[in-house]
C-alpha positions in Angstrom: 31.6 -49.6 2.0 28.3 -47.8 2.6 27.4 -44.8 0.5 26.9 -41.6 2.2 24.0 -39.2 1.2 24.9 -35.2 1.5 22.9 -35.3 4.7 24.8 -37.8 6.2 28.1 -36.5 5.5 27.2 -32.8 6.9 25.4 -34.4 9.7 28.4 -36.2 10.9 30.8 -32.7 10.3 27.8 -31.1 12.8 25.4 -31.1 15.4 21.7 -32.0 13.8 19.6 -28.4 13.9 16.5 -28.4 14.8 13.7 -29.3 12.4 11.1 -27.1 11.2 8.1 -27.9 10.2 5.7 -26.1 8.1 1.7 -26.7 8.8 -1.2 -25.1 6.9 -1.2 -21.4 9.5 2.4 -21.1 8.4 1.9 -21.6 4.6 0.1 -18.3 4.4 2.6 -16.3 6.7 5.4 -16.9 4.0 3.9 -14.2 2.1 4.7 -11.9 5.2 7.6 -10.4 5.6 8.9 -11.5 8.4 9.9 -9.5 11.8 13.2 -8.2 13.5 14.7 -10.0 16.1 17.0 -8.4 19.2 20.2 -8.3 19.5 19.4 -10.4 22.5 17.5 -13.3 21.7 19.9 -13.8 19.1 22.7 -14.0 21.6 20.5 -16.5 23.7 19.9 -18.7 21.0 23.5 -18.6 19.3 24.5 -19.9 22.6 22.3 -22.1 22.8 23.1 -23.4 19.9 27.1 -23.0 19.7 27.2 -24.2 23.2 30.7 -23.3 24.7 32.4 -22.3 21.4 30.4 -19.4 21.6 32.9 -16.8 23.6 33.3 -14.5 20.3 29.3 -14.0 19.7 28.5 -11.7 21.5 31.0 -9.4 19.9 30.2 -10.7 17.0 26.5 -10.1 16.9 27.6 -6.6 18.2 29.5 -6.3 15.2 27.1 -6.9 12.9 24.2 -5.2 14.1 26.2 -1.8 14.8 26.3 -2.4 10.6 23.2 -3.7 9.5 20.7 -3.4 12.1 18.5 -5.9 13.5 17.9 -9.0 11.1 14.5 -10.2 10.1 15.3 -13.9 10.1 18.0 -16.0 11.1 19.7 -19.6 10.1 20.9 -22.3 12.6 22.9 -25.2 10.7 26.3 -27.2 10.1 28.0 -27.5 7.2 31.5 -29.0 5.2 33.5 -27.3 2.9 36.9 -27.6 1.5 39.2 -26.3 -0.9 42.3 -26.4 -2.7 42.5 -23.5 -5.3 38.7 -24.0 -6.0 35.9 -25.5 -3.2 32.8 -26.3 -2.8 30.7 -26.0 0.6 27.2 -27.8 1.8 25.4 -27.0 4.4 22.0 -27.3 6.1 19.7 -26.0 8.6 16.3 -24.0 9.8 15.3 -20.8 9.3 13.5 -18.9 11.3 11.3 -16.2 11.5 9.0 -14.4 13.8 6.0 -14.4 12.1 6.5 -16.7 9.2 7.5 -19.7 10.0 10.6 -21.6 10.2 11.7 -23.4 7.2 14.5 -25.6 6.6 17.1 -24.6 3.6 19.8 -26.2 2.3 22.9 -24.4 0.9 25.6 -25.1 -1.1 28.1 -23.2 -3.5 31.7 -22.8 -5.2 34.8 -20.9 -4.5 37.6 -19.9 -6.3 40.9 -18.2 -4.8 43.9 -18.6 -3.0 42.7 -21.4 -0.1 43.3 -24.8 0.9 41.5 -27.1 4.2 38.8 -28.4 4.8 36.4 -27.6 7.8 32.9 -28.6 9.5 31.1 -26.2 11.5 28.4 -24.9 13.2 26.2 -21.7 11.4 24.2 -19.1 12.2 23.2 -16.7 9.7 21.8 -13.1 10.1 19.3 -12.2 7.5 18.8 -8.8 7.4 16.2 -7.3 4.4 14.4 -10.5 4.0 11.5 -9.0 2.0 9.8 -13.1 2.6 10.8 -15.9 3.0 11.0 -17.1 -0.7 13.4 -14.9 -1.1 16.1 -16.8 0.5 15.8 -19.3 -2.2 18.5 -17.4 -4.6 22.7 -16.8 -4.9 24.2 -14.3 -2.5 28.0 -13.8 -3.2 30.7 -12.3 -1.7 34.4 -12.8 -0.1 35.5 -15.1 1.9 38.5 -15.4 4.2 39.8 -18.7 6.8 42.6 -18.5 9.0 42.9 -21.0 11.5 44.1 -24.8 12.7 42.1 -27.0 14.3 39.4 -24.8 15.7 38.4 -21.1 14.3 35.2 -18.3 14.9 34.4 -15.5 12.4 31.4 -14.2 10.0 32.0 -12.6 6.7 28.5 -11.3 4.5 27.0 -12.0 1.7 24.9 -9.9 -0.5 21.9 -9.9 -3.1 19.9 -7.0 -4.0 18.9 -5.5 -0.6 19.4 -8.8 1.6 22.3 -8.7 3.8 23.0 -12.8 4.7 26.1 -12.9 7.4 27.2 -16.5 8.1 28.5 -16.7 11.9 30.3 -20.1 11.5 32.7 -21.7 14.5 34.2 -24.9 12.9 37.1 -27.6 13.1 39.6 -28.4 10.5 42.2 -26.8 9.1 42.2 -24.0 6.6 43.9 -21.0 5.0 42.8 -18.1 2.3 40.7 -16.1 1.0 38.3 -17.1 -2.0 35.2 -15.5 -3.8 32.5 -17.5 -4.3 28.4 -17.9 -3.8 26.1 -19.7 -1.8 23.2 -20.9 -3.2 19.7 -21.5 -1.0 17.7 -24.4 -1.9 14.5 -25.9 -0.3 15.9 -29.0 -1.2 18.8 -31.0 -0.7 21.5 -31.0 -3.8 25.3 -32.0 -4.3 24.9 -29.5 -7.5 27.4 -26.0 -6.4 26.5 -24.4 -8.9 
């Protein structure tokens, strides 16, 4: 039986994201903080990138910018999770910004509550307050909530210190409950939650 490394294993619950690569110009712009983006070219590239799963985004987006405002970076990724009591999710993908580069992150983190499933999906994640982009690289925590067989579309946020991060996820699998828990931005890949 072959062993599968965390990238494989998300990478077969997803679609691949893009992948970003960061040259010499870029290194400095990390420093920056980056720029907004419109409420539009975030619904051209979620569907884009949810392809016809992507109905619910534009209310979605709505939603979240008539709370936030306009984000200053955003995620594209897949990722797995599951749970039965406590859970643990992975995930993967590319940030990107206007002016600073796009970076790929990993993510990963524990959960603790009254859930049970499993699910793949497809992310995109608002990043509103992004003072640079090093400052992903921490825990945002927050609430959680899954409600659906089969197929499901919703966003829930995250928070820590001023950053706002709202996951957009439209997955498959089977899941029910609500559960507190982190997730935890990494530059590099880990099967660590915690």
């Amino acid at each position: 039986m072959r062993s599968h490394s965390r990238r494989d294993i998300v990478g077969m619950l997803g679609a691949a994201a893009a992948v970003g690569v960061l040259t010499p110009g870029q290194a400095s712009a990390q420093a920056a903080r980056p720029q907004r983006f419109t409420s539009r070219e975030l619904l051209d590239n979620g569907h884009q990138f949810f392809g016809t799963v992507s109905r619910g985004l534009a209310s979605v987006v709505e939603e979240a910018t008539k709370r936030w405002g306009q984000p200053n970076a955003y995620i594209l990724g897949q990722e797995a999770s599951g749970a039965f009591i406590a859970g643990a999710r992975f995930g993967e993908g590319v940030m990107y910004t206007r002016n600073a580069g796009d970076h790929r992150v990993y993510w990963q983190g524990p959960s603790l509550g009254f859930d049970a499933g499993a699910d793949g999906a497809r992310t995109m994640m608002l990043v509103y307050n992004l003072p640079s982009t090093n400052a992903i690289f921490r825990r945002f925590g927050g609430i959680d909530g899954s409600a659906y067989l089969v197929g499901g579309f919703g966003f829930t946020a995250l928070v820590a210190d001023e950053v706002v991060l709202v996951p957009i996820r439209s997955g498959v699998g089977a899941r029910l409950g609500v559960n507190l828990g982190y997730l935890k931005f990494t530059p590099r890949s880990t099967w660590n939650p915690f």
